[in-house]
PASEBA-1860 file (N, C-alpha, C; in nm, 3 decimals):
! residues 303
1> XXXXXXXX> 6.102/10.107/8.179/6.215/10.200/8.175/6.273/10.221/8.314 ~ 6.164/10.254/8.431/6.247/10.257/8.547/6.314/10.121/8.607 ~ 6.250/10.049/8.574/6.267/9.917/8.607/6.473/9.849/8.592 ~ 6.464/9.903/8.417/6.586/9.888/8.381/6.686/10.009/8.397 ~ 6.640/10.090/8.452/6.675/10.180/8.476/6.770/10.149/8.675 ~ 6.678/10.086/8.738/6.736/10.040/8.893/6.831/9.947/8.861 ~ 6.834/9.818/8.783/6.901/9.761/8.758/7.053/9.795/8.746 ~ 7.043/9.899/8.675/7.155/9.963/8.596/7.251/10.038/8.712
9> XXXXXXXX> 7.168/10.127/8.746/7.218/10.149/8.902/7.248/10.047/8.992 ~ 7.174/9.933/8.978/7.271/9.837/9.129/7.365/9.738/9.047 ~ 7.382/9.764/8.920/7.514/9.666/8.863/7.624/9.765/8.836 ~ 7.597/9.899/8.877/7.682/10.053/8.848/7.757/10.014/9.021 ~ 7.681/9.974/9.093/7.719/10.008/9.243/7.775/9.900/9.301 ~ 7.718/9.769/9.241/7.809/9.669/9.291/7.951/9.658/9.232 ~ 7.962/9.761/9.047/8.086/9.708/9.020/8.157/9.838/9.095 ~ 8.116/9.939/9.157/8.220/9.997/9.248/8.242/9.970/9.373
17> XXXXXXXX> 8.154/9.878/9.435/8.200/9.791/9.569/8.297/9.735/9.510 ~ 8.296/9.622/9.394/8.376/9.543/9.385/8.544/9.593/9.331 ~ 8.552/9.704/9.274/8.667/9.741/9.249/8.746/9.716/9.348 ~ 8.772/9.779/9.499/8.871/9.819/9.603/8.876/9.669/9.643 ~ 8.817/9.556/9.621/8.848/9.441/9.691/8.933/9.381/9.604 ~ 8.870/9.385/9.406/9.007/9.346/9.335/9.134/9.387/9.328 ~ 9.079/9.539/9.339/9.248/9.597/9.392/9.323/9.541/9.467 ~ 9.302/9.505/9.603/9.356/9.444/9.693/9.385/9.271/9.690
25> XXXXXXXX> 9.323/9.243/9.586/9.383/9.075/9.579/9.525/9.122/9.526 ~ 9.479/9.182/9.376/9.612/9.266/9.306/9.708/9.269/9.400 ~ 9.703/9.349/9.504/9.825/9.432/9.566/9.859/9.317/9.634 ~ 9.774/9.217/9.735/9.840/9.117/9.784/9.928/9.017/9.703 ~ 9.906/8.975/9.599/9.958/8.918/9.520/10.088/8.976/9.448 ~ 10.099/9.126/9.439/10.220/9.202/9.421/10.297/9.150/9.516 ~ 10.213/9.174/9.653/10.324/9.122/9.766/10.378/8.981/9.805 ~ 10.316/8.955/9.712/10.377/8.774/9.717/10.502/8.747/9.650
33> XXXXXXXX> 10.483/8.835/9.530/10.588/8.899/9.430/10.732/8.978/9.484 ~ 10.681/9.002/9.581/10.770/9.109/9.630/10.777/9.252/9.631 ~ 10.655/9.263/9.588/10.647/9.410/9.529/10.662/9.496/9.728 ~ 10.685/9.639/9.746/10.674/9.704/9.856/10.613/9.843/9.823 ~ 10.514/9.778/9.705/10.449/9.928/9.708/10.347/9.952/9.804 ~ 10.268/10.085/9.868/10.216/10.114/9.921/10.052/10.085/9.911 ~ 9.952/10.041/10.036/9.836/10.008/9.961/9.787/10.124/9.916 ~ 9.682/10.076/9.828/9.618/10.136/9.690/9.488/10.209/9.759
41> XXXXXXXX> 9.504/10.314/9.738/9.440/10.425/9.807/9.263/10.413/9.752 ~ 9.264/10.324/9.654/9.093/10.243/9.678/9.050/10.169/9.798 ~ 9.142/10.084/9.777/9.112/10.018/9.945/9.135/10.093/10.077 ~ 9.205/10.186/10.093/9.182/10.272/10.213/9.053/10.334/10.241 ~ 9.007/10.419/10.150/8.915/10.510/10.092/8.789/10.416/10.066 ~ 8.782/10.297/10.056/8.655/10.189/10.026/8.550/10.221/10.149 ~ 8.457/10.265/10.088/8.314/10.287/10.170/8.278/10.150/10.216 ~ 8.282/10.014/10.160/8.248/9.872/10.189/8.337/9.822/10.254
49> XXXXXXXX> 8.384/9.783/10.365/8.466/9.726/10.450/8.455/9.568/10.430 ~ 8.301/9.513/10.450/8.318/9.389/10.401/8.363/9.318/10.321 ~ 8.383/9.350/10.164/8.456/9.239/10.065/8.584/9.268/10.135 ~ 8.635/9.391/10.157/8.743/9.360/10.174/8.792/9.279/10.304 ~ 8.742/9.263/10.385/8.777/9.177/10.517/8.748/9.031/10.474 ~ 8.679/8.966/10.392/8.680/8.876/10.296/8.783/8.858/10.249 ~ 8.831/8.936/10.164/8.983/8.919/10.105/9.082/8.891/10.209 ~ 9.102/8.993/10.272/9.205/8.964/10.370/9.234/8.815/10.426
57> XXXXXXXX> 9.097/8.789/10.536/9.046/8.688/10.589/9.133/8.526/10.513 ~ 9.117/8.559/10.404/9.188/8.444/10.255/9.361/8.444/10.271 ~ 9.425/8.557/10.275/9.533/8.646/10.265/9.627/8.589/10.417 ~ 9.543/8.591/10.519/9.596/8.576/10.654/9.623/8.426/10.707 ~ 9.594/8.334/10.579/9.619/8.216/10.583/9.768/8.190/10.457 ~ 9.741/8.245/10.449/9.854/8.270/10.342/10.037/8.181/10.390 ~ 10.086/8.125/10.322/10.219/8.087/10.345/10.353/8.214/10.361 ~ 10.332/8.266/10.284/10.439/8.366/10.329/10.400/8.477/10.439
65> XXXXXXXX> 10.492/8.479/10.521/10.451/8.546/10.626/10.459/8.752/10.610 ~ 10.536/8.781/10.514/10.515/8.914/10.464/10.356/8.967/10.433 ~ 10.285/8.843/10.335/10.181/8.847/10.309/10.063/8.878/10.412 ~ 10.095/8.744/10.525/9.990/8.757/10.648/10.023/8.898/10.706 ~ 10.148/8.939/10.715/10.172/9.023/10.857/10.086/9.174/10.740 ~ 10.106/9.204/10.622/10.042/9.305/10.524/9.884/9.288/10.557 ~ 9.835/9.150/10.568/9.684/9.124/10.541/9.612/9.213/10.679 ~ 9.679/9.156/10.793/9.606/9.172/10.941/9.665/9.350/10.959
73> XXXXXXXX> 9.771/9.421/10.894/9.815/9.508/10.893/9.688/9.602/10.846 ~ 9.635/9.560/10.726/9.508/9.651/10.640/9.406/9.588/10.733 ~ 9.390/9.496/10.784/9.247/9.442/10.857/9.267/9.565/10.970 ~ 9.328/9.587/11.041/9.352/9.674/11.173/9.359/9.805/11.182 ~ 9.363/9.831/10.993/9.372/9.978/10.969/9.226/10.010/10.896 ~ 9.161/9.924/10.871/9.021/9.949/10.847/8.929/9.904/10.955 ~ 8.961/9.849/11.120/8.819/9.844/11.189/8.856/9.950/11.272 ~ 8.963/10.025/11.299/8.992/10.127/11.384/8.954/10.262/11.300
81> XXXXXXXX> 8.925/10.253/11.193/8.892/10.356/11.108/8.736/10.382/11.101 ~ 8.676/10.241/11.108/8.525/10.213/11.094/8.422/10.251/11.188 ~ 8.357/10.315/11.173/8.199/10.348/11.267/8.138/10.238/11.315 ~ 8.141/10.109/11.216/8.056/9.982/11.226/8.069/9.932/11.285 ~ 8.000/9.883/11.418/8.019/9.809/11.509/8.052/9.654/11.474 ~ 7.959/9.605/11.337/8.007/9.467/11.285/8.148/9.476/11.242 ~ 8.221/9.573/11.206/8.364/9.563/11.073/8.426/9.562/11.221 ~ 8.432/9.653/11.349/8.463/9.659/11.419/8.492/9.510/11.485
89> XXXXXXXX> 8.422/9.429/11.505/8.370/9.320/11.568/8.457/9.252/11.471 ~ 8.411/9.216/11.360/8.504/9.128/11.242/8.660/9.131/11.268 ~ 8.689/9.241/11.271/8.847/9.284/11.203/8.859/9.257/11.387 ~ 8.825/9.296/11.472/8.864/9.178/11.608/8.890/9.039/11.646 ~ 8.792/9.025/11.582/8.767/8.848/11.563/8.937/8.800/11.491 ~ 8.962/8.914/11.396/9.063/8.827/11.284/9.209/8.853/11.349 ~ 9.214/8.973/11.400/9.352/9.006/11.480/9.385/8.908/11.602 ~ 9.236/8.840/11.673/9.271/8.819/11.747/9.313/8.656/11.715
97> XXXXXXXX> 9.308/8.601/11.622/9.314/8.507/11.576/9.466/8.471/11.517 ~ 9.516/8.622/11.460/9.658/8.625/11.451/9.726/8.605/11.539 ~ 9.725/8.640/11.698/9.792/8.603/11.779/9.864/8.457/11.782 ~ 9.747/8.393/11.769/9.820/8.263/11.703/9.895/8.240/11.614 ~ 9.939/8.287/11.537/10.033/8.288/11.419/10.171/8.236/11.462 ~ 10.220/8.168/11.350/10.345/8.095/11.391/10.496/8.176/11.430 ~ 10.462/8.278/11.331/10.511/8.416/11.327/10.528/8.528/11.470 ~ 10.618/8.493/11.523/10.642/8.627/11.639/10.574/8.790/11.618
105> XXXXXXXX> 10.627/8.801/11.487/10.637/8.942/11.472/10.495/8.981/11.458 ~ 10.414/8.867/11.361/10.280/8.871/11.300/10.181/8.874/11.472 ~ 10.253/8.775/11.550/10.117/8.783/11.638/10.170/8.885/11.764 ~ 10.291/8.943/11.757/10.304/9.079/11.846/10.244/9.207/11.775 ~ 10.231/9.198/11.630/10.169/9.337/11.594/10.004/9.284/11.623 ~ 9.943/9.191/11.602/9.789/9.193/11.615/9.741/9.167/11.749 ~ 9.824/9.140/11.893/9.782/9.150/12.011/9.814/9.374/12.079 ~ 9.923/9.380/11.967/9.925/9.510/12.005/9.792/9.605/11.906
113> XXXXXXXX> 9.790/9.564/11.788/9.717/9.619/11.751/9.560/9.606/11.808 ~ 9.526/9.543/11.876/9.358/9.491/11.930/9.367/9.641/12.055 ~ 9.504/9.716/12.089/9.476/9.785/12.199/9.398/9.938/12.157 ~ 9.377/9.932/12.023/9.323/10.022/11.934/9.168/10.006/11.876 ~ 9.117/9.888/11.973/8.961/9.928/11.977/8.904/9.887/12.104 ~ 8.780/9.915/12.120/8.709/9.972/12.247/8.688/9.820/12.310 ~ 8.634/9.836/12.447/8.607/9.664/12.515/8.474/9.647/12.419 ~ 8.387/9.738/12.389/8.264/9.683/12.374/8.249/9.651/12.219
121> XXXXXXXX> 8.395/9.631/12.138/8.427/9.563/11.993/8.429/9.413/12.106 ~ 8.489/9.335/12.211/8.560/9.222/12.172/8.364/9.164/12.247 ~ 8.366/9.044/12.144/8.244/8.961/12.237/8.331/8.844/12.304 ~ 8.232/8.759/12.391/8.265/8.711/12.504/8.374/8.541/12.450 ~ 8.326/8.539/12.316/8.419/8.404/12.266/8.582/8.458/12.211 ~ 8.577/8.593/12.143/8.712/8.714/12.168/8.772/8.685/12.271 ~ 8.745/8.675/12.385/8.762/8.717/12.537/8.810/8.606/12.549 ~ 8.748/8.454/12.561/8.829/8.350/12.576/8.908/8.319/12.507
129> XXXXXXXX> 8.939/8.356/12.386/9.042/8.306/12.287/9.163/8.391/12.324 ~ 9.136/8.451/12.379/9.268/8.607/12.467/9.327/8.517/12.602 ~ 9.210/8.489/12.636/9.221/8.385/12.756/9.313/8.267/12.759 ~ 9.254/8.252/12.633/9.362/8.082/12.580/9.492/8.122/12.537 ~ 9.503/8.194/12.530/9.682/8.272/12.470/9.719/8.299/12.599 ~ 9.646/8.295/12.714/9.777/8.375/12.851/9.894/8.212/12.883 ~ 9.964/8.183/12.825/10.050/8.106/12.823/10.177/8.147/12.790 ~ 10.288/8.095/12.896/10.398/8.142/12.921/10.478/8.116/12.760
137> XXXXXXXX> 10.446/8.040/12.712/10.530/8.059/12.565/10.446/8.127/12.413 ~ 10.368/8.191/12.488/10.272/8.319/12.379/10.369/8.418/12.409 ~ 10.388/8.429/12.226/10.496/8.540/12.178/10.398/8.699/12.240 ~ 10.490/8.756/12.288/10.438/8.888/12.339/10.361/8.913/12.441 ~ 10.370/8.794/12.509/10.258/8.782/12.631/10.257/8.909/12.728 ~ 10.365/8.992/12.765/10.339/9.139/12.808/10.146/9.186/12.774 ~ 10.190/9.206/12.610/10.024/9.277/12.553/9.934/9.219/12.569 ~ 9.944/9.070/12.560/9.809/8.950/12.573/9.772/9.024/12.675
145> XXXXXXXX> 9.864/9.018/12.810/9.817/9.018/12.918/9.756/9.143/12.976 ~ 9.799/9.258/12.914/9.767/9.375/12.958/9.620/9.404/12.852 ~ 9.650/9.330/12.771/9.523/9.360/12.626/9.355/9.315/12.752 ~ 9.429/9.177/12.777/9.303/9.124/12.867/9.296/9.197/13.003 ~ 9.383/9.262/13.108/9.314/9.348/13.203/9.235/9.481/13.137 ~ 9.290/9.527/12.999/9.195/9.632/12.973/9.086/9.606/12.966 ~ 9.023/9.458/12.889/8.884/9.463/12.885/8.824/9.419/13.020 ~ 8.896/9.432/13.108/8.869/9.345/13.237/8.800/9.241/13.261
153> XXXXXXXX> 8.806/9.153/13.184/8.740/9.004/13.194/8.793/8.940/13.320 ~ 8.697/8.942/13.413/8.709/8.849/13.523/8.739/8.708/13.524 ~ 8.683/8.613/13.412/8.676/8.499/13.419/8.863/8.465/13.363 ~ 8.918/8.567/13.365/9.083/8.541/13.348/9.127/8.570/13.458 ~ 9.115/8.601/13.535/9.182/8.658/13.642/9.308/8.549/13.735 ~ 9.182/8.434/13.768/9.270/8.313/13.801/9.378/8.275/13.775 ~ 9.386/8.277/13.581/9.490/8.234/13.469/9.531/8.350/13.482 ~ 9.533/8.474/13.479/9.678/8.594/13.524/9.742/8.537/13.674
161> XXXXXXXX> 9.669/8.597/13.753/9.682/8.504/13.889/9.824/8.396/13.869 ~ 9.802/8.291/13.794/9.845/8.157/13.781/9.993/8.205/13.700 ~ 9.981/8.289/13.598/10.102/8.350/13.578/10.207/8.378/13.631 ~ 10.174/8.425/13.778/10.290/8.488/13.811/10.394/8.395/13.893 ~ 10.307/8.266/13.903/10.420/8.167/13.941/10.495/8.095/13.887 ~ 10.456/8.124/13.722/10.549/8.040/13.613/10.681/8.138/13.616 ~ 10.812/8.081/13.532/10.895/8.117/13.525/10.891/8.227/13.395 ~ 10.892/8.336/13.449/10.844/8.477/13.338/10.962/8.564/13.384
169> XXXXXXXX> 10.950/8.630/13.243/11.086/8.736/13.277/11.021/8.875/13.354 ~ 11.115/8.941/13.409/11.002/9.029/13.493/10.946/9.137/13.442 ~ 10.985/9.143/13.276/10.864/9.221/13.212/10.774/9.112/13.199 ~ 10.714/9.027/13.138/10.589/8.963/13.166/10.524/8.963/13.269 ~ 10.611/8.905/13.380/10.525/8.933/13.512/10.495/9.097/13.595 ~ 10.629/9.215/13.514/10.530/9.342/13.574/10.383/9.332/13.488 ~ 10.416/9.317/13.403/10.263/9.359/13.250/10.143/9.225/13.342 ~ 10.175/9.190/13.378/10.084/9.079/13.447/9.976/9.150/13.563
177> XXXXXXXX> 10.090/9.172/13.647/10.066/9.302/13.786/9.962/9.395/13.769 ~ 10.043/9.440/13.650/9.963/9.566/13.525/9.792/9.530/13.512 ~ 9.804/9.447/13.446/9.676/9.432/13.384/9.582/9.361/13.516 ~ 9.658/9.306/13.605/9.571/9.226/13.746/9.531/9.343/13.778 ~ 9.593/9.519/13.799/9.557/9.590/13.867/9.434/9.652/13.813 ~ 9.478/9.675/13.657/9.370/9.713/13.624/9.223/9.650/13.590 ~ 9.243/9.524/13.652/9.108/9.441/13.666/9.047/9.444/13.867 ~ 9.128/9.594/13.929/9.075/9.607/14.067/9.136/9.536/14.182
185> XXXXXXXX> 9.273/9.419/14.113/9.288/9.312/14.219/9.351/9.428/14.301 ~ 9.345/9.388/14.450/9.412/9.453/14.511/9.623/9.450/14.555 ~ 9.569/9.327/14.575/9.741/9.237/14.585/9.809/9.296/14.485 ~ 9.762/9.287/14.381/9.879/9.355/14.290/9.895/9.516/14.322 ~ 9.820/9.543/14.342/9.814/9.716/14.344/9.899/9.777/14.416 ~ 9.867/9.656/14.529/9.993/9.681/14.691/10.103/9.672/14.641 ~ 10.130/9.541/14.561/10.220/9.501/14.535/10.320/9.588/14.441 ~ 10.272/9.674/14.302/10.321/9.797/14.235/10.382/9.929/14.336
193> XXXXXXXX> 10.240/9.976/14.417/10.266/10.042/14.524/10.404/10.050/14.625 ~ 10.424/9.926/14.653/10.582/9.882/14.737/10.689/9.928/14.641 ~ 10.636/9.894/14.508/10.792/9.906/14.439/10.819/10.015/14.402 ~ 10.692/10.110/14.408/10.714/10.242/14.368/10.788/10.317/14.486 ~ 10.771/10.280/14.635/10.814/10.349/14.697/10.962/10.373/14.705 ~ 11.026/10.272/14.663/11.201/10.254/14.645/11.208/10.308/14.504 ~ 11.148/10.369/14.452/11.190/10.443/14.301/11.199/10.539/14.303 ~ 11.293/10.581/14.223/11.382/10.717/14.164/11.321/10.790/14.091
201> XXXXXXXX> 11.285/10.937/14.106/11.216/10.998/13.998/11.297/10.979/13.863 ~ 11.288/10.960/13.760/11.393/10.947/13.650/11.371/10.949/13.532 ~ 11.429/10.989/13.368/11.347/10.946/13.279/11.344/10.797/13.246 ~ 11.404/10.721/13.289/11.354/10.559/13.283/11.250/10.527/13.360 ~ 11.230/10.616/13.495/11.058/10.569/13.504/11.000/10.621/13.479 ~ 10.981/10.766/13.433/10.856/10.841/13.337/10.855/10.769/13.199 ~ 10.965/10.746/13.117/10.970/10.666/12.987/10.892/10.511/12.991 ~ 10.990/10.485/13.096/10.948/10.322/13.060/10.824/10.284/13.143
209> XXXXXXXX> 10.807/10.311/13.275/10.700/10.256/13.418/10.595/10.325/13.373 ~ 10.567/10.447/13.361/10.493/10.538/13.425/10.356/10.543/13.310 ~ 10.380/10.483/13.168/10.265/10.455/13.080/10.222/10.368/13.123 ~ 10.260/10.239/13.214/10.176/10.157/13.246/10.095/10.127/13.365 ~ 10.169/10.213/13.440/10.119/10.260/13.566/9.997/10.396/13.504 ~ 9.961/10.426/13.424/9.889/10.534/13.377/9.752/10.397/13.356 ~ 9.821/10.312/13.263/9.720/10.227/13.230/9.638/10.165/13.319 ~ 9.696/10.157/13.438/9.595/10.082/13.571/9.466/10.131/13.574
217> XXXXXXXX> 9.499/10.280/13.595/9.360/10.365/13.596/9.364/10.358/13.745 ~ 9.413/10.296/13.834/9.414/10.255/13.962/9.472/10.425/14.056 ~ 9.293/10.461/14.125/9.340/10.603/14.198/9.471/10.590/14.310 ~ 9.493/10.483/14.362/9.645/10.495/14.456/9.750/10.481/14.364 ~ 9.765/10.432/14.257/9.916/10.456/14.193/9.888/10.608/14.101 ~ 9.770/10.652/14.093/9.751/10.758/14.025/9.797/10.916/14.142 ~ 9.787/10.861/14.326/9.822/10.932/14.381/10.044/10.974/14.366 ~ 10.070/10.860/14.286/10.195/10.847/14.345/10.205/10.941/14.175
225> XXXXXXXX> 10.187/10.928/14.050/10.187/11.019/13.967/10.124/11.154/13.987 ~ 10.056/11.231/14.059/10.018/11.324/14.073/10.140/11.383/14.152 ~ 10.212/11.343/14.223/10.345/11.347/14.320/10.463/11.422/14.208 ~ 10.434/11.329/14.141/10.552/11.344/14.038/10.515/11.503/13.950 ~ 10.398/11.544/13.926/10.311/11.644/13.873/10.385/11.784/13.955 ~ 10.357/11.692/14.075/10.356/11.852/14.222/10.479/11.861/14.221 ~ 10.631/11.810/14.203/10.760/11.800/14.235/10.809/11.890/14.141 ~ 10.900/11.996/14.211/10.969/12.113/14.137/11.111/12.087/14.062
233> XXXXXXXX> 11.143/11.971/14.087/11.308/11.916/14.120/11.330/11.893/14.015 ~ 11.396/11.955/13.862/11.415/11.894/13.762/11.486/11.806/13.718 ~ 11.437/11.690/13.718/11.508/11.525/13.722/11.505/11.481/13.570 ~ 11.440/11.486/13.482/11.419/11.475/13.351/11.483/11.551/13.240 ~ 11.531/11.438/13.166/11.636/11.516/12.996/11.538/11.567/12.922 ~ 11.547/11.717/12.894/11.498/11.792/12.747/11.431/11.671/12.670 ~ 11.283/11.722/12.570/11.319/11.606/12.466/11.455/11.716/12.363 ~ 11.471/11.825/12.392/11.562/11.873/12.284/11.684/11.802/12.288
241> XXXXXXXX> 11.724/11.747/12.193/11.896/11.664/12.183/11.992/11.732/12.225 ~ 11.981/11.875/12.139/12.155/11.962/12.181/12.104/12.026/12.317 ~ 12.036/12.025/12.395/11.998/12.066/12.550/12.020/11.955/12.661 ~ 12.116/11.982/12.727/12.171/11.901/12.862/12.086/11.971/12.974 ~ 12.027/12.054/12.942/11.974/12.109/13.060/11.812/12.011/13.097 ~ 11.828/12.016/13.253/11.717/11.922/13.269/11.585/11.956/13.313 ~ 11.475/11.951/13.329/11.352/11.993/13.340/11.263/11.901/13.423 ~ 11.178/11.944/13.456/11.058/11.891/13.525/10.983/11.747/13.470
249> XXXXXXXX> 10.979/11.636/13.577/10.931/11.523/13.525/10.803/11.529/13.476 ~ 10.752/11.636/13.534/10.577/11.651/13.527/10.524/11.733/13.414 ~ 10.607/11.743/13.339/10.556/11.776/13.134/10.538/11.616/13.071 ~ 10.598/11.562/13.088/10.584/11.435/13.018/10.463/11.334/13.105 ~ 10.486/11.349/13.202/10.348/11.270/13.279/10.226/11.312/13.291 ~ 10.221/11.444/13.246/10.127/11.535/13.227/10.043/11.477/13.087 ~ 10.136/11.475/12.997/10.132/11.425/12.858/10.043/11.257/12.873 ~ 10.124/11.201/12.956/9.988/11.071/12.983/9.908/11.090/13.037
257> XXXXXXXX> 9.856/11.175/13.187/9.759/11.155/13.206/9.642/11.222/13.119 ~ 9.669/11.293/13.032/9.593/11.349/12.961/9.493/11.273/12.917 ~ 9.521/11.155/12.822/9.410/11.065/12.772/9.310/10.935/12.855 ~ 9.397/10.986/12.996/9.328/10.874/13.082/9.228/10.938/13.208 ~ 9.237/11.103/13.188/9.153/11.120/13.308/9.001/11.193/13.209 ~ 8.883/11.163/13.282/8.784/11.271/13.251/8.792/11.397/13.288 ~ 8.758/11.474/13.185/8.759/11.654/13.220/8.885/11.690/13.270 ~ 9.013/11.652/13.222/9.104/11.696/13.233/9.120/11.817/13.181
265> XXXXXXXX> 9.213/11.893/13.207/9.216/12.054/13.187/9.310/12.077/13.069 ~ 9.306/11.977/13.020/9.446/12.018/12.884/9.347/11.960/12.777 ~ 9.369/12.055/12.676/9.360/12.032/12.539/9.429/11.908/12.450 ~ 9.368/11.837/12.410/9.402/11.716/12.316/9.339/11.661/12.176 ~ 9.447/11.617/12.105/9.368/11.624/11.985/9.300/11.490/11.995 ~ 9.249/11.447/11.884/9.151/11.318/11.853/9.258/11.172/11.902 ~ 9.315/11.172/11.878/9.440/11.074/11.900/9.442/11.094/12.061 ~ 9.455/11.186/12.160/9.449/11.191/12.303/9.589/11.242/12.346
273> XXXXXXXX> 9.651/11.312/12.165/9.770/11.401/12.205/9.772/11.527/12.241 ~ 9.835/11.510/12.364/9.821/11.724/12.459/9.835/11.839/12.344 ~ 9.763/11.937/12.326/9.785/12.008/12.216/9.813/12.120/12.341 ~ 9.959/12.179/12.342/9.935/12.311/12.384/10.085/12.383/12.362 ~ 10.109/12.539/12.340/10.202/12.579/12.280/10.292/12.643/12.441 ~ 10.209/12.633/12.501/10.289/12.699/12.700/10.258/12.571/12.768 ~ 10.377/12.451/12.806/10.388/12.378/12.855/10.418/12.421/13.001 ~ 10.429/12.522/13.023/10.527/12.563/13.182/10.327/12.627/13.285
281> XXXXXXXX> 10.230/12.712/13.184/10.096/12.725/13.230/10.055/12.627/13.242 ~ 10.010/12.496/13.131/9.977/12.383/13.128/9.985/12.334/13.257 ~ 10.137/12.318/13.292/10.144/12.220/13.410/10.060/12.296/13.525 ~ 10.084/12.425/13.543/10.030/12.504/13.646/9.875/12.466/13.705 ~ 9.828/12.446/13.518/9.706/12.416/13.548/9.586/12.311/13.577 ~ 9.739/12.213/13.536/9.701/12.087/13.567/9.726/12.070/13.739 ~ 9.834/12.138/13.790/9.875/12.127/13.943/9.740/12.173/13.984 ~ 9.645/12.282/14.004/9.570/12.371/14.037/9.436/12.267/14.048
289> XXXXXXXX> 9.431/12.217/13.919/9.280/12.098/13.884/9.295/12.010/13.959 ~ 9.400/11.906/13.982/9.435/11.824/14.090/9.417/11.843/14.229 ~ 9.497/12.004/14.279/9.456/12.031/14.431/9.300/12.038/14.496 ~ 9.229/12.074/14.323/9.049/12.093/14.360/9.004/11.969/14.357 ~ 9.066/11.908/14.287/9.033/11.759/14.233/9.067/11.629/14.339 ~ 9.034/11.570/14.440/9.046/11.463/14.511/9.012/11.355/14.454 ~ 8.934/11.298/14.425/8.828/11.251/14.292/8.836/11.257/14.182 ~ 8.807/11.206/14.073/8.838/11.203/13.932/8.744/11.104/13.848
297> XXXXXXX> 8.713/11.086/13.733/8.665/10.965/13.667/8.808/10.982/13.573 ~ 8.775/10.808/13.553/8.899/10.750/13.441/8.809/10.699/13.316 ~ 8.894/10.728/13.185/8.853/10.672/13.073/8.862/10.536/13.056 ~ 8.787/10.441/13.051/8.786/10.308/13.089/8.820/10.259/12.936 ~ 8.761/10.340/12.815/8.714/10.274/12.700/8.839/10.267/12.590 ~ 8.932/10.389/12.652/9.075/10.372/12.565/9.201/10.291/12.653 ~ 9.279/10.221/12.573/9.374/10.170/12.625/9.459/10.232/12.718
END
């Protein structure tokens, strides 16, 4: 009786593993169809990550490219969701594999999407296959390149290096700079450093520069953002639309350094967004932590 009794229970449990993976052939196959319905809240909600990265895995070879770009879309939304260091590892392996894709769009969302798990998801054959994409006609090479100074793999360095003498537009080659810096080179650092000094406080460089200059992690370009922190001069547009009136650059840069320094003094939610309802104290108190603060640790492990 107990006997048939366990049985019963592990053919009860495998057929609810197996539901959320048939679901998802289903839904891929809708999408082959054309269907644009939303995925099926089994497969989100699926305690088993594996069949379904199986499925996918099938899916991402797929001829229509709606299909692939949907497949690696759910692969990226279940290892960033996952505790498991293997699903973690897997659903890396497979994004990073999309990069290759014939598809622009397909392999700019899965080199951007890889910036959404930790260095210690990619292993060291990850790392060269990132490596093998730093080529001047890899769609999105900006992220390749900055994807690979985050994990700081040394044994690329050369091949960034080697980048900057090909003919690149000078977003590739800043994102190059970028990611050289944040692998410690110095040359580049100098090299950011110079250009910062001929720059305009502005919202085109808090908007556009100043997240990636956050990303270095690098304490001398972090001196030239702390600058921007201490400056009273309101150079920056409202985010309010019907407000022309202009404000302080150092709410919004405040807002990045938030997720990149340790023991920072601002409140943030899980995501590494500033939670606070007095932006005008905030800054105060971020100015105040800084003047005590010479020194700092940086979060190495988020993008």
């Amino acid at each position: 009786m107990k006997i048939a009794l366990m049985i019963l229970m592990l053919v009860v449990v495998g057929a609810v593993a197996a539901q959320p993976a048939s679901d998802l052939k289903e839904y891929l196959e809708a999408v082959r169809a054309g269907s644009y319905d939303p995925v099926p809240k089994s497969v989100l909600q699926a305690t088993e990550a594996m069949p379904l990265l199986s499925v996918l895995a099938t899916y991402e070879q797929d001829s229509i490219v709606r299909v692939r770009s949907r497949a690696y879309s759910i692969a990226r939304r279940i290892g960033t969701k996952s505790q498991e260091s293997e699903v973690r590892a897997l659903v890396v392996g497979q994004l990073t594999r999309g990069i290759g894709d014939t598809d622009g769009g397909i392999s700019g969302a899965c080199s951007g999407g890889l910036t959404g798990f930790t260095p210690g998801d990619f292993d060291v054959t990850v790392k060269e296959q990132l490596k093998a994409f730093l080529l001047p006609a890899t769609p999105h090479l900006d992220q390749v390149a900055m994807l690979v100074g985050y994990l700081v793999y040394d044994p690329a360095t050369a091949t960034l290096r080697g980048l900057l003498q090909e003919r690149l537009s000078s977003t590739n080659k800043w994102s190059v700079r970028l990611a050289l810096a944040r692998m410690g080179d110095q040359e580049s650092v100098d090299f950011i450093l110079e250009k910062l000094r001929a720059a305009n406080v502005s919202d085109n460089l808090v908007y556009d520069v100043v997240p990636g200059l956050v990303y270095t992690r690098d304490p001398a370009i972090f001196v030239f953002l702390e600058q921007i922190i201490q400056q009273d001069e309101p150079l920056c547009l409202s985010a309010d639309p019907d407000s022309s009136q202009k404000i302080l650059c150092g709410y919004r840069v405040m807002e990045y350094l938030a997720y990149a320094i340790e023991d920072f003094p601002i409140p943030t939610d899980e995501d590494g967004e500033v939670e606070l309802d007095d932006y005008e104290a905030g800054l105060q108190t971020v100015r105040v932590w800084f003047d005590s603060h010479e020194t700092y640790g940086f979060k190495m492990d988020v993008y």
